[in-house]
C-alpha positions, -999 to 999 in steps of 0.1 A, spaced: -144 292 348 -130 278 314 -144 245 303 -121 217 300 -129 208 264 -136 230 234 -153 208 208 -154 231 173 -173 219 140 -171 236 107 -202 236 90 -221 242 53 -251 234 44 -257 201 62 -282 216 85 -303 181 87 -272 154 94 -255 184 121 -292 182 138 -283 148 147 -245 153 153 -256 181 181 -283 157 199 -256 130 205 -235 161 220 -258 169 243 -260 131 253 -223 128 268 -210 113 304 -186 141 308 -198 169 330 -219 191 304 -202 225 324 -167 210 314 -172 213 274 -183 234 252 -194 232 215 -188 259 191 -206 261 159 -185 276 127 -212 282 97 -192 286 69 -214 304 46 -242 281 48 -276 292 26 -297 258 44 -312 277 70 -286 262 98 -285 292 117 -323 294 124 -320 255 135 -293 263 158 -310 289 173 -337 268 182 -316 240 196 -300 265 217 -333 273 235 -332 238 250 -319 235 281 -296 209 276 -285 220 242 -245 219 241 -241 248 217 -219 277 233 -210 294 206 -227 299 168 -205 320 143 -215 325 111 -184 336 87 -182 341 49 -175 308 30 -137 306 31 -129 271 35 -128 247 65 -91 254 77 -105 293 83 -134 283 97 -117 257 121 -90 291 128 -124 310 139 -139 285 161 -102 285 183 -102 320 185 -134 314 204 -123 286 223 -114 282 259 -109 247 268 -76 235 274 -84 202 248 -100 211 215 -116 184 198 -129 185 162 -148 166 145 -168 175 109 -203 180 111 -217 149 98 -199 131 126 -227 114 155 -208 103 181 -212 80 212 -220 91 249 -189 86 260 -170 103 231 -159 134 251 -147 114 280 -128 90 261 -105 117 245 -97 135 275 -89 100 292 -66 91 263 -45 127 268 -18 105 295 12 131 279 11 165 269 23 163 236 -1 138 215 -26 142 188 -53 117 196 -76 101 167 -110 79 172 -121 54 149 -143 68 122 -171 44 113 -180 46 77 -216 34 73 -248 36 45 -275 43 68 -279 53 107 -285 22 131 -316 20 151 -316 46 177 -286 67 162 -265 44 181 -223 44 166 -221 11 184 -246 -8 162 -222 -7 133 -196 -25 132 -162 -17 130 -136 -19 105 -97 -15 104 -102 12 73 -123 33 100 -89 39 119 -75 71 106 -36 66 95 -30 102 90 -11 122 114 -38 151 118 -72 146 99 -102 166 118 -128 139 114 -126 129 148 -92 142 164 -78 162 195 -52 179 210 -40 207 236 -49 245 221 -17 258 225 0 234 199 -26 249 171 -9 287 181 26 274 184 22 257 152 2 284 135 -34 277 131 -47 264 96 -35 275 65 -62 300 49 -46 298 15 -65 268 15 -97 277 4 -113 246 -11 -120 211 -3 -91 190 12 -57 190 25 -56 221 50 -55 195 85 -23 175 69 -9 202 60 -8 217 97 2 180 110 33 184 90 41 218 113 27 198 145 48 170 139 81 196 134 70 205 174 75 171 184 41 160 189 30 121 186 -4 105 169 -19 82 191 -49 60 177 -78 58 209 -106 30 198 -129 47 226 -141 85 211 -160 69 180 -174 90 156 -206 76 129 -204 90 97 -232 85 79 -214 76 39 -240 94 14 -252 66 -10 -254 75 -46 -283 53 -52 -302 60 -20 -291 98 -15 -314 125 -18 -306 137 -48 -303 125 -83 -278 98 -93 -265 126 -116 -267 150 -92 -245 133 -70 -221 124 -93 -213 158 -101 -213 172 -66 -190 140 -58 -162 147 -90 -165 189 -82 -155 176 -46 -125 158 -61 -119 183 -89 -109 212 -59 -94 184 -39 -70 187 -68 -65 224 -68 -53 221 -29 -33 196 -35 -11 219 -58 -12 245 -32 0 217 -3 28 208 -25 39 243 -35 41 247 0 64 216 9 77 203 -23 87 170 -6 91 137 -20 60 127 15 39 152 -4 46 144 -37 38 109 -27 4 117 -8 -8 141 -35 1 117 -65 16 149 -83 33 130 -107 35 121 -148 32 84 -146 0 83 -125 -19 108 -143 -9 88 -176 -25 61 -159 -58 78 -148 -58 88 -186 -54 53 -195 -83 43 -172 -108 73 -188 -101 67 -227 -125 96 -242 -135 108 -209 -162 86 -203 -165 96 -164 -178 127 -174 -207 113 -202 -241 116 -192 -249 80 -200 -219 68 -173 -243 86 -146 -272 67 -159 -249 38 -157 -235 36 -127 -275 45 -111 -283 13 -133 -260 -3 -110 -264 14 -77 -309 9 -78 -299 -30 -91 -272 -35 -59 -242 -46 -76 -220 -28 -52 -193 -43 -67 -192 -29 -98 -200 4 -89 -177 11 -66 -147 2 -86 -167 28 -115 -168 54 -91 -131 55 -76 -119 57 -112 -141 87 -116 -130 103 -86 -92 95 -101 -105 113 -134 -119 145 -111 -89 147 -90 -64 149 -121 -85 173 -140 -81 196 -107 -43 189 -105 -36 198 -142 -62 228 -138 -46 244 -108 -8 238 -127 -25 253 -160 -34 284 -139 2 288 -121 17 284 -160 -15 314 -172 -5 338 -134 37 332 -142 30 346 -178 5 373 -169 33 384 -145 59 385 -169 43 402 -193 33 427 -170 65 434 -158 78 437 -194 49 465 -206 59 484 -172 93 486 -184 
C-alpha cells in the first residue's frame, strides 16, 4: 500500500545538521506506515551516505529511500526524489530544516481543497533550543514565507508537480528553480495557503560562531549569492516579465546603486572579512548585519553582470561561427 505522504529532501554536504533533521522525522504523530522520507544526495563528498546507512538500520528510522545523484542542482534533485515518490502529498523541506512532532500531520490537516500549495512558518534562529525543540524559539512574522512556492517548508498534491512539469534542470546553481515552477503552478490554478502548524527550525549559520573561519564564511556566503545571480538571469530569460524583473532586481538603477554602496569594492578586501569578524566576536549585531546584506548585494550583482557578460561572449561565439561556416 502507498504511503499517504512522500516527504523528499535535497541534500549536499550537510551530513551533521540532516542528522538532526531525520531524528525529528522519525519523531512524528502521524502514523509512521503513512509517510515516507526520501533522501536526494546531490553529489555530496561529507560522508552522508555512510550516515544514512546507519540511521537506516534503526528500527524507527524514517528513511525509505537514499539516492545518491551527480551534483546537478536542487530543482534535479527535488525531480529525482518524485520520481521515487508514492504518496499522494509530497512535502519538502531543505535539509537543515528540524521540524516539530506534529509537522507531518499538520500539513496533511491543512490540504481542506485539492488545489492549494501549503507553507509552514520557517523559524530563523542562531542556535538549536534545548532539546532540539522548534517551539522554544519564538516566532516571527519574517518566518512566514510570502512566496507562492519556496521548498523550505511547503506541500502539495504530486500530480500538480507532473501537470506543471517538474523543476526546471536548466537551473543548475543556487536559487530560484521552486519560483520558477510556482509561476507554472499558479497558471494551473492552484492557491498558496500559509498553515502556522507544520513548523520547520532552521538553524541560521552565524558568521562569528560558525565552524569555519569568519573569512571562510564570507566567501562561501558571497559565492552563494554570486550563482544566485547567474539563476536569476536564467529565470528571467525564461519569463521576461515585469513580476520577474521586479523579484530579480535585473535592472540599471539598482545595480548603480549597489555600485554606489561598494565604492572600490571593499566587500571583497580581505581587511572587510577581518572587519566584519571584529564585529561579529565583539556582538554588535547591528552593525554587521547591515555590512553583510550590502555584501550579499555586491555578490548578487557581480553574478547578474557575469551571467549577461557570458550570454553577450555565447551570442558572439555563435555568430562568428556561423560566419567562418559560410
Amino acid at each position: 500500500m502507498s504511503p499517504e505522504v512522500s516527504i523528499i529532501i535535497p541534500t549536499y554536504n550537510r551530513r551533521d545538521i540532516l542528522t538532526v533533521c531525520l531524528s525529528a522525522l522519525c519523531c512524528q504523530t502521524f502514523p509512521r506506515e503513512e509517510y515516507e522520507v526520501i533522501i536526494v544526495d546531490d553529489g555530496s563528498t561529507d560522508s552522508t551516505g555512510d550516515m544514512v546507512s546507519n540511521l537506516r538500520r534503526c528500527p524507527s528510522s524514517p528513511v525509505t529511500s537514499y539516492i545518491y545523484t551527480a551534483h546537478r542542482g536542487a530543482g534535479a534533485a527535488r525531480n529525482t526524489g518524485l520520481g521515487a515518490a508514492r504518496g499522494r502529498i509530497v512535502i519538502f523541506i531543505d535539509s537543515d530544516i528540524i521540524v516539530t512532532p506534529d509537522f507531518v500531520r499538520s500539513h496533511v490537516m491543512a490540504h481542506t481543497a485539492p488545489n492549494l500549495i501549503v507553507h509552514g512558518p520557517v523559524i530563523h534562529v542562531a542556535k538549536l533550543p534545548p532539546a532540539n525543540r522548534p517551539r522554544a524559539a519564538r516566532r516571527r512574522l519574517c518566518d512566514l514565507s510570502t512566496s507562492f512556492f519556496a521548498t523550505g517548508n511547503v506541500s502539495l498534491e504530486r500530480h500538480w508537480l507532473f501537470d506543471a512539469g517538474l523543476f526546471d534542470e536548466d537551473f543548475t546553481e543556487y536559487g530560484w528553480e521552486d519560483l520558477e515552477l510556482g509561476l507554472r503552478l499558479r497558471r494551473l490554478g492552484l492557491r498558496a495557503v500559509r498553515s502556522p502548524g507544520p513548523v520547520g527550525f532552521h538553524l541560521r549559520h552565524s558568521v562569528a560562531a560558525g565552524p569555519l573561519p569568519v573569512g571562510e564564511s564570507l566567501s562561501r556566503m558571497m559565492q552563494k549569492e554570486r550563482e544566485r545571480g547567474h539563476m536569476a538571469v536564467v529565470y528571467y530569460r525564461k519569463h521576461p516579465g515585469l513580476r520577474v524583473r521586479m523579484s530579480t532586481m535585473i535592472f540599471e538603477p539598482f545595480f548603480r546603486f549597489v555600485d554606489l554602496l561598494c565604492l572600490g569594492g571593499w566587500p571583497e578586501w580581505s581587511l572587510t572579512a577581518n572587519f566584519v569578524g571584529f564585529l561579529a566576536r565583539s556582538r554588535t549585531r547591528p552593525l554587521t548585519t547591515p555590512i553583510i546584506r550590502i555584501m550579499q548585494y555586491y555578490a548578487y550583482v557581480k553574478g547578474i553582470r557575469e551571467a549577461l557578460e557570458r550570454e553577450i561572449y555565447d551570442k558572439l561565439t555563435t555568430t562568428c561561427k556561423k560566419f567562418i561556416n559560410r
